[in-house]
C-alpha positions as CSV (number, residue, x, y, z in Angstrom):
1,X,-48.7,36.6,9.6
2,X,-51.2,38.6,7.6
3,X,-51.9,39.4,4.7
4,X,-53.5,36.2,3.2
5,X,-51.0,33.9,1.0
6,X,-48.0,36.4,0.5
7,X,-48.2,36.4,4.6
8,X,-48.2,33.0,4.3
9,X,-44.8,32.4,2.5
10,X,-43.3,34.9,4.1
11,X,-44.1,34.2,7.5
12,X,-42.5,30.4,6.7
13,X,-39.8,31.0,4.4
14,X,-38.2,34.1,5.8
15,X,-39.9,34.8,9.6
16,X,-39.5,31.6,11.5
17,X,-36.1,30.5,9.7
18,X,-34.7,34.0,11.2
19,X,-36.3,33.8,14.5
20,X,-35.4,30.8,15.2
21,X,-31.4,31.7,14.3
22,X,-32.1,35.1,16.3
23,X,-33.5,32.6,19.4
24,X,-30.3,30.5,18.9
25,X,-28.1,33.7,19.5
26,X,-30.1,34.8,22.2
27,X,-29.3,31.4,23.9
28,X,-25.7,30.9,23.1
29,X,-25.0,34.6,24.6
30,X,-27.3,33.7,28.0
31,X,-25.1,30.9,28.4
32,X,-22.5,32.3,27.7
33,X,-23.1,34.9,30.5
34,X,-24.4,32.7,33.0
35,X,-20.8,30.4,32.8
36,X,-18.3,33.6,32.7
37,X,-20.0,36.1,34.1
38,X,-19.0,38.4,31.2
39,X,-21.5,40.5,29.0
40,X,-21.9,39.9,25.2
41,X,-22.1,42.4,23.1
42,X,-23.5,43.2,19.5
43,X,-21.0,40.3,18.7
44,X,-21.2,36.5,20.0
45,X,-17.8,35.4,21.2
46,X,-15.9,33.0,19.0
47,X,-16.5,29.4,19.2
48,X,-13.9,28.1,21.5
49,X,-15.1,30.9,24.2
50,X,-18.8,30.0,24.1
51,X,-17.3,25.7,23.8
52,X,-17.5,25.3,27.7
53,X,-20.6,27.5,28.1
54,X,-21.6,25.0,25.9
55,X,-20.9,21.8,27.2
């Protein structure tokens, strides 16, 4: 990130921690589409839908 130190600490303290959670969701809601065949939405399904996607 740019923007010399500030970039710095921001880019590890607030970028990758929230990319990496973003890339996590992007995941879970791939599997979960490729196992049911359904869409996801703005909102993952709950837990015990996405468990066999899961598995």
């Amino acid at each position: 990130m740019k923007f010399g130190p500030l970039g710095w600490l921001m880019g590890n303290f607030m970028m990758k921690p929230m990319m990496k959670r973003i890339t996590k969701d992007v995941m879970k809601g791939l599997a979960y589409y490729v196992v049911t065949g359904n869409t996801v939405g703005s909102k993952l399904p709950s837990d015990a839908d996405l468990a066999p996607a899961l598995a």
